[in-house]
C-alpha positions in Angstrom: 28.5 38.2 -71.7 30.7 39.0 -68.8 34.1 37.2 -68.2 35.5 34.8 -65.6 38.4 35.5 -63.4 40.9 32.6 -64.6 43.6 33.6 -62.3 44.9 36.4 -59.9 48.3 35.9 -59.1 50.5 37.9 -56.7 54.5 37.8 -57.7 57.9 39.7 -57.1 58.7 39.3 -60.9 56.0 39.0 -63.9 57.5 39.4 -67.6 55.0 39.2 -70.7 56.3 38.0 -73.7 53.5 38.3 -76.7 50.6 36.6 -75.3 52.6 34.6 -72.8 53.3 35.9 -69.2 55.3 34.3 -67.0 55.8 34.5 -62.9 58.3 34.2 -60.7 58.5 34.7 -57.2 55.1 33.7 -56.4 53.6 34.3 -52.9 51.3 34.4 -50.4 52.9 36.4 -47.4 55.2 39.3 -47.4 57.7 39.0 -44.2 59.2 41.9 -42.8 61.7 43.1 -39.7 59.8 46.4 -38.9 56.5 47.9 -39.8 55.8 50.5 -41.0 57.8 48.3 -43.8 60.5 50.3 -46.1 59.1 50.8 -49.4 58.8 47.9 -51.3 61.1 48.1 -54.7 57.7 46.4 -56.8 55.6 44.0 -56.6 52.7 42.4 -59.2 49.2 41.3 -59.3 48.2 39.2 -62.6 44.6 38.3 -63.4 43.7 36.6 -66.0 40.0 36.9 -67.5 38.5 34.4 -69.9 35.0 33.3 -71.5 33.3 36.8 -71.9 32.5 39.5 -74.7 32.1 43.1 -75.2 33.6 46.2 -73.2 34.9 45.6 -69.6 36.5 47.5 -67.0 38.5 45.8 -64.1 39.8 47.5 -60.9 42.0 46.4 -58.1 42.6 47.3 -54.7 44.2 46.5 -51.2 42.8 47.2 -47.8 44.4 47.1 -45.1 43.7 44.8 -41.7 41.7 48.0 -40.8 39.7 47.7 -43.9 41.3 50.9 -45.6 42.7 51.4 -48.9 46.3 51.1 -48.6 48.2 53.9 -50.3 49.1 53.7 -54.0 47.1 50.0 -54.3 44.3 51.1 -56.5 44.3 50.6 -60.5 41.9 50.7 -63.1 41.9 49.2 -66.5 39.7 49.1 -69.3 39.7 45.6 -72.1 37.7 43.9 -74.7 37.4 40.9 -75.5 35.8 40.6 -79.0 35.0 36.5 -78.4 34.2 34.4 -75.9 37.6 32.3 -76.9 40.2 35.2 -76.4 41.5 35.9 -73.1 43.1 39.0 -71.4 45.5 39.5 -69.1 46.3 42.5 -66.5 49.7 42.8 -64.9 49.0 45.3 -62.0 52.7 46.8 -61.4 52.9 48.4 -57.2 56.2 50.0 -57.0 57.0 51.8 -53.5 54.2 50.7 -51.3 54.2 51.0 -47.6 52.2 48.3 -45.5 51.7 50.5 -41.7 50.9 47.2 -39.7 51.2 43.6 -39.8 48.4 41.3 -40.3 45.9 40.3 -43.7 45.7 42.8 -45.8 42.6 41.9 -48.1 43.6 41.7 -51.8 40.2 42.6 -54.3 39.4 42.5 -58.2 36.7 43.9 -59.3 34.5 43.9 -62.6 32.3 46.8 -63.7 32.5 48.0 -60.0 31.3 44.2 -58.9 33.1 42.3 -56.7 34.7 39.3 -58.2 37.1 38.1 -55.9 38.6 38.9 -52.8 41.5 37.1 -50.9 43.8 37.8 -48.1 48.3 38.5 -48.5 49.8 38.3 -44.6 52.1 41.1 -43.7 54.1 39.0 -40.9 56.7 40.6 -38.5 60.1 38.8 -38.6 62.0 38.7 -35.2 64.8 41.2 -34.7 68.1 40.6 -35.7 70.6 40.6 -33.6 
């Protein structure tokens, strides 16, 4: 039986502690003075998958406003779960991504290569300092 995406939750800081993971930093827009941006330090994506059995494989992946992959955005990871009443958890860890452009970059999770969910992160342009 395949699983239910619980959660996916972008953050700046994610810590996992035994089975409980925590977020902070939360959010739903990254703002920026210039694009292309400097490299972000790291980042997170946490999904949380619940209500399944057997082998899975999940992937992740962000495309930019022109629909590509962005650089160094795509991961892979393979889980059980051995009952439908234990849950998994992924903590996707992007360390020195470059977004090119401003606008909605399209976040996406995937299950055994199916689409699962898909939702947007804007890229916004701050004004100049002066």
């Amino acid at each position: 039986m395949k699983p239910s995406l619980q959660f996916s939750v972008p953050c700046l800081e994610a810590k996992m502690e035994g089975n409980a993971l925590s977020f902070q930093r939360v959010f739903f827009d990254l703002p920026s003075y210039e694009f292309p941006t400097p490299p972000f330090e790291r980042f997170f994506i946490a999904n949380g998958w619940c209500m399944g059995q057997g082998q899975f494989v999940t992937k992740m992946r962000i495309l930019t406003p022109s629909g590509k992959t962005l650089e160094g955005s795509t991961f892979q990871e393979r889980f059980s779960l051995k009952d439908l009443h234990t849950p998994f958890m992924t903590l996707f860890r992007l360390e020195k991504i470059v977004f090119p452009e401003s606008g909605y970059y399209t976040v996406q999770i995937f299950l055994d290569d199916e689409l699962r969910l898909e939702y947007q992160l804007e890229l916004r342009e701050l004004p100049k300092r002066n």
